[in-house]
C-alpha positions as CSV (number, residue, x, y, z in Angstrom):
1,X,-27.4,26.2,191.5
2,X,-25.7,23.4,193.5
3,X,-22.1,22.3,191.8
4,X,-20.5,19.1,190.8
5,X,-18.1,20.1,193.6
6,X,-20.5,20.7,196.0
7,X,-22.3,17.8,195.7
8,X,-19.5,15.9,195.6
9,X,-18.5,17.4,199.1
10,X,-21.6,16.7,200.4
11,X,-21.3,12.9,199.0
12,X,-18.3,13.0,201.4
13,X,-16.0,13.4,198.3
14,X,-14.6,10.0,197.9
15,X,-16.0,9.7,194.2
16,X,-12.4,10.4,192.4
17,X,-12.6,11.6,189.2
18,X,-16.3,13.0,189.3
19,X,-15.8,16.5,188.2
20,X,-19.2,17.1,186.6
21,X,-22.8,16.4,186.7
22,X,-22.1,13.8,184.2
23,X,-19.8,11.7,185.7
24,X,-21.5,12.1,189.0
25,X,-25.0,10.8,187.0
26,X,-22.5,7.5,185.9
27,X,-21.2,7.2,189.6
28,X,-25.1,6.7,190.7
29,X,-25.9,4.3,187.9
30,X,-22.7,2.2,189.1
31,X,-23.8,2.7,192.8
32,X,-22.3,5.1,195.1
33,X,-20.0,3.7,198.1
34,X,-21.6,3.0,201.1
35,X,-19.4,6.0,202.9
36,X,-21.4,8.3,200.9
37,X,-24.3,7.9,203.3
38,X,-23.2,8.0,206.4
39,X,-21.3,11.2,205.3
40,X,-24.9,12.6,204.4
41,X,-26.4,11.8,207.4
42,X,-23.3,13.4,209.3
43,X,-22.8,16.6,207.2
44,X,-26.0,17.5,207.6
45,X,-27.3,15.7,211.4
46,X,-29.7,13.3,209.8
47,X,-29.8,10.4,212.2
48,X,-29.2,7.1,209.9
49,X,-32.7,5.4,210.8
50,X,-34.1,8.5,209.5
51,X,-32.2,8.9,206.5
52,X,-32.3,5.0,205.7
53,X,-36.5,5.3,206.1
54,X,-36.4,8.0,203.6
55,X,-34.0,5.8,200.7
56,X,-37.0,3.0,201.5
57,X,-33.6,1.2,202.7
58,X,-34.9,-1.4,205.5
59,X,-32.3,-1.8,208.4
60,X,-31.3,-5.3,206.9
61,X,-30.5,-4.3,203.3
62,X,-28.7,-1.3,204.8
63,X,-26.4,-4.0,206.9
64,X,-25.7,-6.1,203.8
65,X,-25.1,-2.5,201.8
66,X,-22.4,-2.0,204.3
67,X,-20.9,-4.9,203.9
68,X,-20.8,-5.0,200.3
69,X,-19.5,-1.5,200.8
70,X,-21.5,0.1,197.8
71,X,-25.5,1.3,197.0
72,X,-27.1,0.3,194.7
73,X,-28.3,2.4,191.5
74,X,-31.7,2.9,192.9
75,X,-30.6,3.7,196.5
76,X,-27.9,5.5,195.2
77,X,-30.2,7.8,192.9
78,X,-32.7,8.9,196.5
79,X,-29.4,9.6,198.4
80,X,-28.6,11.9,195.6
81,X,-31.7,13.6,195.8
82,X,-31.4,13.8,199.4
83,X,-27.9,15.2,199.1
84,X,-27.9,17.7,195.8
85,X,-31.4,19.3,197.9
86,X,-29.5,19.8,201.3
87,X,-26.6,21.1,199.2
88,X,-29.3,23.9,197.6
89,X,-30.6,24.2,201.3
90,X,-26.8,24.6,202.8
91,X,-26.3,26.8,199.6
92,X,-29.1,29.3,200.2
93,X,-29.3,29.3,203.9
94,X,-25.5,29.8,204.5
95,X,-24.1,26.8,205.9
96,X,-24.8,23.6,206.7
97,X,-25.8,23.8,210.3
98,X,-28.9,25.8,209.3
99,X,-29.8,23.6,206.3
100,X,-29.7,20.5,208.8
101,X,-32.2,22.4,211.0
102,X,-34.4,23.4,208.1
103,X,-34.4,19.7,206.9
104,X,-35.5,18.2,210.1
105,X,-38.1,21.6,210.9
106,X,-41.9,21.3,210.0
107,X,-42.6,23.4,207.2
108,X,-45.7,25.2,206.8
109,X,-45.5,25.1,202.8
110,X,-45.2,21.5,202.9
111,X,-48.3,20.7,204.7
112,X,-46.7,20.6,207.9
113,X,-44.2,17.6,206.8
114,X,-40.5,18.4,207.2
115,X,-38.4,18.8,203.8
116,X,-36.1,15.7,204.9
117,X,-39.5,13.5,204.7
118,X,-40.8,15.0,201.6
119,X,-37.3,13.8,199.8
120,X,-38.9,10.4,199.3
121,X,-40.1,11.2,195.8
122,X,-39.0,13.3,193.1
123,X,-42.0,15.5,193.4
124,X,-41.8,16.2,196.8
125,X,-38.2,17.1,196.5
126,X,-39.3,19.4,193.6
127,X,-41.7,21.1,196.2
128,X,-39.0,21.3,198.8
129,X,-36.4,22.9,196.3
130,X,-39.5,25.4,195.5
131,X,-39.6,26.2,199.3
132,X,-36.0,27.2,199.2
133,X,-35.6,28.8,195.7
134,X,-38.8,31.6,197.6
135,X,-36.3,31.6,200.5
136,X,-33.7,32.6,198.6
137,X,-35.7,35.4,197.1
138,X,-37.5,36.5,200.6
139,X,-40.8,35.3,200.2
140,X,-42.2,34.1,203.1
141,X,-42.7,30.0,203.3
């Protein structure tokens, strides 16, 4: 199970005060700082365009996001889905060098899609934490 503190990490750890699940849940309903994503997309080598096609966040509204310097609750809620599975995948893999290669990797139990661009919906990240939770207990996938 991924922490508070892990998440948080992988968030880029600029969201003072956040020491649980439940405060990190409030952060996300306020809107996470814009930093928060391009520490994602460097912690685990997810080039931005990709990243911003799977948060449905055109290039535009990204540019004005960076501006205004924080997500919004929506955006902010698919960046932590993105992060809290690559902090499982870092988690169970051993570090995060590996978990950004098996993010960007076709996967065979994912119909041939990479995990990174099944994270575009709730179910498809529940499929990709799947994946990893049989990694993490040798099956084959």
């Amino acid at each position: 199970m991924v922490t508070a503190a892990h998440l948080k990490e992988a968030l880029g750890g600029g969201l003072r005060g956040a020491t649980d699940l439940g405060a990190l849940a409030d952060r996300v309903r306020d809107g996470l700082p814009y930093p928060a994503l391009d520490a994602v997309a460097k912690r685990f080598d997810i080039p931005i365009r990709e990243l911003t096609a799977v948060l449905d966040l055109p290039e535009r509204t990204m540019a004005r996001r960076k501006r205004e310097g924080r997500l919004r609750a929506g955006e902010s809620d698919r960046l932590f889905r993105v992060a809290r599975v690559a902090a499982l995948a870092e988690e169970i893999l051993g570090d995060n060098a590996k978990a950004a290669r098996w993010l960007r990797r076709p996967n065979r139990a994912l119909g041939g899609k990479t995990p990174l661009r099944a994270l575009d919906t709730d179910p498809g990240a529940s499929q990709v934490e799947s994946v990893l939770h049989r990694v993490e207990h040798g099956v084959f996938s």
